[in-house]
Backbone as CSV, one residue per row, in Angstrom:
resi,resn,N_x,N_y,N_z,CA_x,CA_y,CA_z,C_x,C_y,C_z
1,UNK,0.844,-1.192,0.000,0.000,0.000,0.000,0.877,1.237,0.000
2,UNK,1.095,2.102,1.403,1.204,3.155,0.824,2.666,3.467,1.946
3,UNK,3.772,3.587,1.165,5.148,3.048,1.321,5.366,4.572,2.051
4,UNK,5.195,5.875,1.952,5.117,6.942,2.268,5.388,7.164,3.536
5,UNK,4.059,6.455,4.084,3.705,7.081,5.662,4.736,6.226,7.177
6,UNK,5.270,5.433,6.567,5.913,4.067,7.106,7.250,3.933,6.881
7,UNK,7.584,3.961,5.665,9.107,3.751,4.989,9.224,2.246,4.942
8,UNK,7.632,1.645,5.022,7.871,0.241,4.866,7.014,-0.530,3.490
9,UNK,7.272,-1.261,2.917,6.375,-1.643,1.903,4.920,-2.627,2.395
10,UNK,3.570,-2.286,2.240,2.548,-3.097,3.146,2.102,-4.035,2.178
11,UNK,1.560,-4.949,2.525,0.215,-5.972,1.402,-0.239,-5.372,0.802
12,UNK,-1.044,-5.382,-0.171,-2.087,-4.722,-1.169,-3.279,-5.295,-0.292
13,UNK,-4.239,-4.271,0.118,-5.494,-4.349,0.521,-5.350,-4.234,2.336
14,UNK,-4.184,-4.153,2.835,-3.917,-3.929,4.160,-3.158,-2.205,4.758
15,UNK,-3.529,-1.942,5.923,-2.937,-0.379,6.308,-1.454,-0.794,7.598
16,UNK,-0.584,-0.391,7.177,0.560,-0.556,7.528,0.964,-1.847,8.163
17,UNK,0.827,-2.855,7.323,1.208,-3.962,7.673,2.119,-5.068,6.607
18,UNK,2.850,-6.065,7.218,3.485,-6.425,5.580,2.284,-7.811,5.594
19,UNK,3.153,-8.228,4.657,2.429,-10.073,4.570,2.580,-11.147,5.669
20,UNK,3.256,-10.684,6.136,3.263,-11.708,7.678,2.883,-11.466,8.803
21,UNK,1.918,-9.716,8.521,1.379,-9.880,10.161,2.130,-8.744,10.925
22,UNK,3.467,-8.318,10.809,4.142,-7.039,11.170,3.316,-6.065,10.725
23,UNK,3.166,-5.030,11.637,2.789,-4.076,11.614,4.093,-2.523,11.941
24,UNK,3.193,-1.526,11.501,4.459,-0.847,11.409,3.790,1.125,11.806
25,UNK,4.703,1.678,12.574,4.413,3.023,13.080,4.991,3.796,11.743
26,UNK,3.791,5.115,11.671,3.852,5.839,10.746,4.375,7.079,11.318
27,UNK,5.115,8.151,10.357,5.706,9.524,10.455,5.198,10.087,11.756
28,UNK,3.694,9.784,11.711,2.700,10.692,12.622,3.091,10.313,14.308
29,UNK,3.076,8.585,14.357,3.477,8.601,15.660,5.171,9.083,16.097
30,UNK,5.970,8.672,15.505,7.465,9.174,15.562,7.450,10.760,15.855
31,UNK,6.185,11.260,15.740,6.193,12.827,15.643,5.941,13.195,17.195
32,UNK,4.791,12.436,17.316,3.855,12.497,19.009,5.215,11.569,19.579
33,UNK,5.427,10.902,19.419,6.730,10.574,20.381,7.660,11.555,20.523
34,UNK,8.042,12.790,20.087,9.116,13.726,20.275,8.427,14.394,20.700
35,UNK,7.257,14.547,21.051,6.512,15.604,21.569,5.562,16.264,20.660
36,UNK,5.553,16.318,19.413,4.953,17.240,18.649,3.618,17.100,18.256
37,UNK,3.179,18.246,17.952,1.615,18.187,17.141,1.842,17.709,15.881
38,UNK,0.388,17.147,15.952,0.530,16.494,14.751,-1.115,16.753,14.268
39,UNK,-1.346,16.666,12.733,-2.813,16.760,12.155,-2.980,16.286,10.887
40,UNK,-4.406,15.896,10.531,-4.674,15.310,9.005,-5.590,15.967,8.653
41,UNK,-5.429,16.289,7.780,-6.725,17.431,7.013,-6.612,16.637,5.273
42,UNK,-7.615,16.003,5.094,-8.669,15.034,3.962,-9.352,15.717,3.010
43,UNK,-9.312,15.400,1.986,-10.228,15.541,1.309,-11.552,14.382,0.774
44,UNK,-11.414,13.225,1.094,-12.408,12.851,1.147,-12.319,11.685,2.565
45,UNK,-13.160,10.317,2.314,-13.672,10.377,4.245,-12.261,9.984,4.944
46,UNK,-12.312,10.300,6.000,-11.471,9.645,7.115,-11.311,8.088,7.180
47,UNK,-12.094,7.331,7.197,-11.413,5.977,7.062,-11.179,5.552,5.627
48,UNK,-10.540,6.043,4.523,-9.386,5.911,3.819,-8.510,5.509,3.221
49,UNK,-8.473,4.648,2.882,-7.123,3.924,3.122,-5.574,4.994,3.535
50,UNK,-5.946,6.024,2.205,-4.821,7.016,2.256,-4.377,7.420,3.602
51,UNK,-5.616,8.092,4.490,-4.925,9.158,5.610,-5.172,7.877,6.254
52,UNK,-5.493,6.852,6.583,-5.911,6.036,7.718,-4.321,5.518,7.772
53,UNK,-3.222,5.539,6.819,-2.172,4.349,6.794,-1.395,5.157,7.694
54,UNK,-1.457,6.882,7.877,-0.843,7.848,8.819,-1.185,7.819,10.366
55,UNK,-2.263,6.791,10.655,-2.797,6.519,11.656,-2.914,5.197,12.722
56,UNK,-3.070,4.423,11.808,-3.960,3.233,12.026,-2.929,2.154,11.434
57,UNK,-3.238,0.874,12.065,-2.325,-0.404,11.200,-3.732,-1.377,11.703
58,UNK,-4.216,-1.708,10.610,-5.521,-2.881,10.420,-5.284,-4.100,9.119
59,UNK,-5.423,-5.130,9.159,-5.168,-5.961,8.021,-5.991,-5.889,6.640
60,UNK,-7.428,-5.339,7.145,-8.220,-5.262,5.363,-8.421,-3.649,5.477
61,UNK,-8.155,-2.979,4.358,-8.198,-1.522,4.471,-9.817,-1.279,3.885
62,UNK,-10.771,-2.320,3.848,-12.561,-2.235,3.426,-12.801,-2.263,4.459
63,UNK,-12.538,-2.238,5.955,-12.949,-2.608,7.232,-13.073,-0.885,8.030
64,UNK,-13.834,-0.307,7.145,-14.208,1.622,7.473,-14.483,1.520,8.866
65,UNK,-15.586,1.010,9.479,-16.207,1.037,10.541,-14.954,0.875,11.597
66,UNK,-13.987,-0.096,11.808,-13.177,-0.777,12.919,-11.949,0.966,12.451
67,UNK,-11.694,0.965,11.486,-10.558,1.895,10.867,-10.825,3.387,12.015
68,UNK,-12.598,3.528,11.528,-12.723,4.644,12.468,-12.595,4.870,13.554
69,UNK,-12.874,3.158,14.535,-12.743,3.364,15.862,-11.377,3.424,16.171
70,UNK,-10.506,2.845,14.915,-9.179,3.305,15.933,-8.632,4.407,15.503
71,UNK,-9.496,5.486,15.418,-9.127,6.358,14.990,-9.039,7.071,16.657
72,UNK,-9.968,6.945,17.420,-9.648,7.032,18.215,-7.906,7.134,19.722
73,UNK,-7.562,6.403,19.211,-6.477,6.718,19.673,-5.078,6.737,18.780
74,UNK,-5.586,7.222,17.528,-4.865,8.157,16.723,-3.657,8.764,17.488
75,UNK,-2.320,9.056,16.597,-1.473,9.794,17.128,-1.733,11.582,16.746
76,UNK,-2.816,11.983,16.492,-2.681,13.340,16.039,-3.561,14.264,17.211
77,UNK,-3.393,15.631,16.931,-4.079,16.222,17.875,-5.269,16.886,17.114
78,UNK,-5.376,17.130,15.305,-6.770,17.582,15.243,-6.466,16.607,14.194
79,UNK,-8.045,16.918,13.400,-8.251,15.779,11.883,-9.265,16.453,11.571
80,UNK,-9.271,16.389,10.078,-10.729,17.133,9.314,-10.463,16.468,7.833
81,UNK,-11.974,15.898,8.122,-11.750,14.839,6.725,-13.347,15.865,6.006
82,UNK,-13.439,15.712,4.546,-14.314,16.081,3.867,-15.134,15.429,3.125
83,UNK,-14.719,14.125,3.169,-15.416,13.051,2.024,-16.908,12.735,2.513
């Protein structure tokens, strides 16, 4: 998926994860770990695949509903999705 947010290469159809089940922290948390703010601003919905891979590590990226709840403890401090 989406090699960007990770610096890792994921499955096709999975959010930061490879083929065996590793999962992997994106830019966003490395950020909140130094202390910093962090935010996602969307243009279309929040669970995503795109902004969700900056967030979230789930195995099927069609799984919107579960994506959102862990959006919840997200590493960012605001989010504004538009979709």
């Amino acid at each position: 998926m989406f090699k960007a947010a990770t610096g890792h290469k994921t499955y096709n159809g999975a959010i930061n994860m490879d083929s065996l089940g590793h999962s992997f922290h994106s830019i966003m948390w490395d950020a909140r770990e130094q202390g910093k703010s962090t935010g996602l601003v969307v243009a279309c919905e929040l669970p995503d695949a795109t902004p969700a891979c900056f967030a979230v590590n789930h195995t099927n990226r069609q799984d919107l509903e579960v994506i959102a709840r862990k959006y919840l403890d997200a590493p960012w401090t605001s989010c504004t999705g538009a979709g």
